[in-house]
N, C-alpha and C positions, 0 to 999 in steps of 0.2 A: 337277342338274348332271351332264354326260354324262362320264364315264371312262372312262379309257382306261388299259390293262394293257398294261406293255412288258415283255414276259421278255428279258432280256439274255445274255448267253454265258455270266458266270460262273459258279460253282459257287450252287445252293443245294441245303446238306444238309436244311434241314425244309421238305419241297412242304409240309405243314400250315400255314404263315406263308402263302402265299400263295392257297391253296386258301380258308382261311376268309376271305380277303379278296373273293376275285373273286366275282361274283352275276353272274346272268343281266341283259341290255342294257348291259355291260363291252364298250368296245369293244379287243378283246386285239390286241395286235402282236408277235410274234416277230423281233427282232435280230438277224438271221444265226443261231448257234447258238443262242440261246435258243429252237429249235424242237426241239430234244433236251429241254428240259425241259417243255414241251409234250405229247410225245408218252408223255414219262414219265408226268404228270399226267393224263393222260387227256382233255387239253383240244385241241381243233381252234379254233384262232387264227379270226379275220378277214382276218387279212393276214401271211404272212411277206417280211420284206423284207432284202435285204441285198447285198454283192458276195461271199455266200457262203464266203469266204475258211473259214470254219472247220465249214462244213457242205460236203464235196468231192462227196456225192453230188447235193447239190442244185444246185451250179456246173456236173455234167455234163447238168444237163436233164432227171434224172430225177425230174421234180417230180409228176406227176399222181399220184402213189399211197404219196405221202408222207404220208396221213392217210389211213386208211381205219375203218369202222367198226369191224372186227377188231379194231383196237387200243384199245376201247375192253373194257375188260374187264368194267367195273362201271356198268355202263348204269345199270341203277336208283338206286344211290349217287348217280349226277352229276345225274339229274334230279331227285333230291330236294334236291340243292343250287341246283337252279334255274337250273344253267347246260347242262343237257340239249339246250337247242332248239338249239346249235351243231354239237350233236357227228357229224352226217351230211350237215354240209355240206364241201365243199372250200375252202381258203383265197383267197384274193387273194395272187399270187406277185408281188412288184415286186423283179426287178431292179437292182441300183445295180451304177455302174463300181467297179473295186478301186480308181484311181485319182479321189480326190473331195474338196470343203471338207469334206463333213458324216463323223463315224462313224457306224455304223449305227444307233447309239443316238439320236443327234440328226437322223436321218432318219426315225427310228422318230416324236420328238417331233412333228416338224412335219409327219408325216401327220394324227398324230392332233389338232393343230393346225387343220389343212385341213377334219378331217370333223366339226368341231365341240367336238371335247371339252374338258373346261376344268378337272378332275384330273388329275391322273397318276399311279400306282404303277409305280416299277420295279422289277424282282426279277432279282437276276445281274448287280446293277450295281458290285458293291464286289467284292472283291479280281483275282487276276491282273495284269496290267502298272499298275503304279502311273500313270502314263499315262491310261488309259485312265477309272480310277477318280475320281480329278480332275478327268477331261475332264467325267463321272458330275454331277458337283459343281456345276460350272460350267454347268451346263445345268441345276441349280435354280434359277441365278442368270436362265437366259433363260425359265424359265416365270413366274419371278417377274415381270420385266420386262415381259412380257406379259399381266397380269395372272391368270394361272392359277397351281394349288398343285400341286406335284409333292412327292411323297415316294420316295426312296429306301428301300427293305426290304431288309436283311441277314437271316442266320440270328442277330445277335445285338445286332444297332444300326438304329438307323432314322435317316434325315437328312432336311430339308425347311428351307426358306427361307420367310419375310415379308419382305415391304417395304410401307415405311410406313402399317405397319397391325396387326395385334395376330391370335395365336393362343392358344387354350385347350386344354393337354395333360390328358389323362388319366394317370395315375400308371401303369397296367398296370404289364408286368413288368422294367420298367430302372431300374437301381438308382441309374444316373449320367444328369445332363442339362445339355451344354454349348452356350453363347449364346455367338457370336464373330460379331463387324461382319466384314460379305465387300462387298469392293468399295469399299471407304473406310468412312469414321467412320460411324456410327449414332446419333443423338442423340434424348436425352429417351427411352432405353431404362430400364422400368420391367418388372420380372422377382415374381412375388408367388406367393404357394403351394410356396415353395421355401426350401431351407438357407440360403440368401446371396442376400437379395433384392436390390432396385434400386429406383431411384425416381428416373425423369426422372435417368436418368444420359447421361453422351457416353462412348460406348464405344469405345476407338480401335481398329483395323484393323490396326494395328501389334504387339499383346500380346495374350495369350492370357487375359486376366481370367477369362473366363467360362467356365472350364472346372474339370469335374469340379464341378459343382452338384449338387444333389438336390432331386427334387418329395417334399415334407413331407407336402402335403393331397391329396387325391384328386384333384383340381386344381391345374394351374400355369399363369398369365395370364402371357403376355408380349406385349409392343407396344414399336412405336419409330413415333417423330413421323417422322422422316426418315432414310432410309437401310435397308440390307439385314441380316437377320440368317441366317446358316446357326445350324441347330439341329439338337443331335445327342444323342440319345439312347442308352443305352450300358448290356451288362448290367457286372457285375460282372466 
């Protein structure tokens, strides 16, 4: 399954979080400013896209030497992590007007939409304008829709949606794990390997039930016959 890495504007304080996620044939997308975190990381994108609004050097056109080898400091580090074969090329710069339906997160999606990919990780998608964050949210809801998995990556939470169909979490390191119906009721939601299971429950969209759970076994199985679950993992 082809992936795609969207770094977004916000802040992330551990590049480790996403660094040991990304591997070589990722295809990465930069968010307007999410190419500051880029350049931090020592990663050259595929594609940065945006109406530049929070990257002013790139709004003025000075785009050609916005990635250069130079800034790569630790050459051999990054091709031991297998994402090396990027790093001496130049990006794909797309343009977007300031004035649009899409933000650049959800432009960022439906490229990678376009070029096949059918995961998603985003990084720099949670905090800053609560707005924005939401919008983050709601666009689990349209990779779901489309049948693709998208997950959101925090420095300290991770988020991701099912629809009518079932996922198996690993216990890693979050201490809390909340199941809430998005988009109306959830039925025949069944929750297992966890402190407060479920079995072929109807989950309303209206109450906050499923929050602040715990994965108990190394494993935690969730599925719903019909309808949407946002899933949110959480440390302490």
């Amino acid at each position: 399954m082809k992936r795609c890495i969207i770094l977004a504007a916000y802040k992330i304080e551990n590049e480790k979080i996403p660094l040991d996620i990304i591997s070589k044939g990722d295809f990465i997308i930069c968010a307007d400013g999410g190419r500051c975190h880029a350049e931090k990381m020592g990663i050259i994108p595929d594609v940065i896209l945006g109406d530049f609004d929070s990257s002013p050097e790139m709004a003025d056109g000075d785009i050609e030497n916005v990635f250069s080898a130079k800034q790569i400091e630790n050459l051999d580090d990054f091709n031991n992590r297998n994402i090396g074969a990027k790093l001496l090329t130049k990006p794909e710069i797309i343009r977007l007007p300031a004035e649009k339906d899409d933000t650049d997160t959800a432009a960022a999606i439906k490229l990678g939409l376009d070029r096949g990919c059918r995961e998603f990780y985003i990084f720099g998608g949670i905090g800053g304008r609560i707005d924005h964050t939401i919008g983050n949210i709601v666009l689990l809801k349209y990779l779901a829709d489309n049948g693709c998995r998208g997950i959101i990556v925090g420095d300290n939470a991770e988020m991701s949606m099912i629809k009518d169909g079932s996922v198996e979490l690993k216990r890693k390191k979050y201490k809390y794990l909340s199941v809430l119906a998005f988009g109306g009721d959830a039925e025949s939601v069944t929750l297992s390997g966890v402190k407060y299971p479920l079995q072929d429950y109807n989950l309303a969209n209206n109450y906050p039930l499923g929050v602040s759970n715990e994965i108990t076994e190394d494993t935690a199985q969730i599925s719903v016959n019909r309808g949407t679950l946002l899933i949110i993992q959480t440390m302490e």
